[in-house]
Phi, psi and omega in degrees: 000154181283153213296339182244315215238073186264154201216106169235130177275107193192112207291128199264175139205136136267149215218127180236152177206163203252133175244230170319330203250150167302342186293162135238161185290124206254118203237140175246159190197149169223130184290121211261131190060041150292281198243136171294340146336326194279330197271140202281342177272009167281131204229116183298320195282000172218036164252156192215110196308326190289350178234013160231045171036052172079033190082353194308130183248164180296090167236197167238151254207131160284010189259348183318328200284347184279003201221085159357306175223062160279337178313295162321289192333087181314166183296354185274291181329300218259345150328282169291010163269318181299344131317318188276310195317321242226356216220027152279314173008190104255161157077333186262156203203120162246148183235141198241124173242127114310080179268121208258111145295133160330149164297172165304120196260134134353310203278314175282346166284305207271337121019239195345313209265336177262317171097144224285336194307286186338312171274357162268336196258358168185310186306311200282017135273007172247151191290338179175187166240212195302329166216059146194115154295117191239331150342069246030127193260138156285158165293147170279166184290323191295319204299312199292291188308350171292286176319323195284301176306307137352297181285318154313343188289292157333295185322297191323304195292325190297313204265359167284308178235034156039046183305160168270139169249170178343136159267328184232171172213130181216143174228176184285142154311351210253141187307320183284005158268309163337315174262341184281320172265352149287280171309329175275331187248317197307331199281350197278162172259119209234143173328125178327297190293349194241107176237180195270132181186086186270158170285130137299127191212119190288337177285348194276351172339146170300148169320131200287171171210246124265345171314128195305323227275330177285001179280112160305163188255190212268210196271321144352263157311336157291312191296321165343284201267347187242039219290004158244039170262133175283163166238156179292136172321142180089346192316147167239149164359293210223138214275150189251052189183340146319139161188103171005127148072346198245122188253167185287220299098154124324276170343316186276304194306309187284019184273304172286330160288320154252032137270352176292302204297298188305316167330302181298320193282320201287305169247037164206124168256014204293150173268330205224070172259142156248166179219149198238119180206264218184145210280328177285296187307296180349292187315313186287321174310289234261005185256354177279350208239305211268139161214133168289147174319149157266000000 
């Protein structure tokens, strides 16, 4: 995928069942030979979403013989009838999810520029040096032209293949995801009813780390640069789960990732959501639900 700026596309279901306790319990799954992602001869490190069409591959739908003019129909179109098809379902739920990486951060520039020992080992605990700041890290001007292309991307499929685009939008609280889905999305012309007004959700956040760059700014300051964005009930002021010297678990992380997906499934009923986060949260959303085929 490409290096800062990954876009994974991919049909879900989630599934519920009541187990002891009244609450219930939600099991993910990803319907699988959909996206070329599923296939182990897709090599991550060089596919590129922006030239296979977020991967979607060209096939046919058990729901096409029900749809007159699939024929007609682009693989986006008949993609989202196959969705309605399958979402007949009871008890079963598919959902089509964009998970959107940040653009390139200020925090991946300077990485790059100290080299990865140096910057775990000193840099990436300082808020910046003498002309940069990495401390919830901005997009780098590469970072902007990342999104930007995206967001071109978008336009093509809206008004070419009449792709369905997000119904719902939710993102990391951490500023190069705030601005990253702001430049892919706000400029598109996206359905009235659906309009880009993404949630802030403090769990889709990167794994925390002593990296500066995992520190959020406050609540304040987001509404600041971001004044139509929702925040998730609770949001608090001043981030509460950053701390001098101290990291996340894997383990905690994925924990915290699937109660945020459950949060989302549980009170958003949408076919089509994207999230805009982190390469790492991405990984985490995606190791309770997904495995390639062998």
């Amino acid at each position: 995928m490409l290096a800062s700026t990954v876009l994974y596309g991919l049909l879900a279901f989630a599934s519920t069942a009541c187990a002891a306790s009244p609450k219930k319990q939600i099991k993910y799954e990803v319907v699988t030979g959909v996206f070329a992602q599923d296939s182990p001869s897709t090599d991550p490190n060089t596919f590129n979403f922006l030239t296979t069409n977020f991967g979607l591959l060209n096939r046919t739908y058990p729901s096409d013989p029900t749809s007159p003019d699939s024929k007609y129909s682009t693989q986006w179109q008949r993609l989202n009838k196959y969705i309605k098809y399958l979402n007949k379902e009871k008890k079963t739920r598919y959902t089509l999810l964009f998970l959107g990486r940040h653009g390139e951060g200020f925090h991946n520039a300077a990485e790059s520029y100290f080299g990865t020992p140096a910057w775990n080992c000193y840099w990436s605990e300082r808020d910046g040096n003498s002309t940069t700041t990495w401390a919830d890290a901005k997009l780098t001007e590469n970072g902007i032209v990342q999104a930007q292309a995206v967001n071109k991307f978008w336009a093509s499929l809206l008004s070419e293949q009449k792709i369905t685009p997000p119904q719902s939008y939710y993102t990391s609280p951490l500023y190069r995801c705030l601005d990253t889905a702001r430049l892919t999305f706000a400029s598109l012309p996206l359905p009235k009813k659906s309009p880009f007004v993404p949630t802030v959700k403090e769990f889709l956040r990167e794994g925390i780390s002593a990296h500066t760059c995992d520190r959020r700014s406050s609540k304040t300051y987001i509404h600041q640069n971001f004044p139509d964005y929702v925040f998730e009930k609770g949001f608090a002021e001043q981030d509460p789960y950053w701390k001098a010297l101290m990291a996340e678990p894997s383990a905690d992380q994925d924990i915290r990732s699937k109660a945020v997906l459950d949060d989302i499934f549980t009170h958003d009923d949408a076919d089509v959501i994207s999230i805009t986060s982190h390469s790492g949260e991405i990984g985490s959303l995606l190791r309770g639900m997904y495995t390639l085929p062998a």
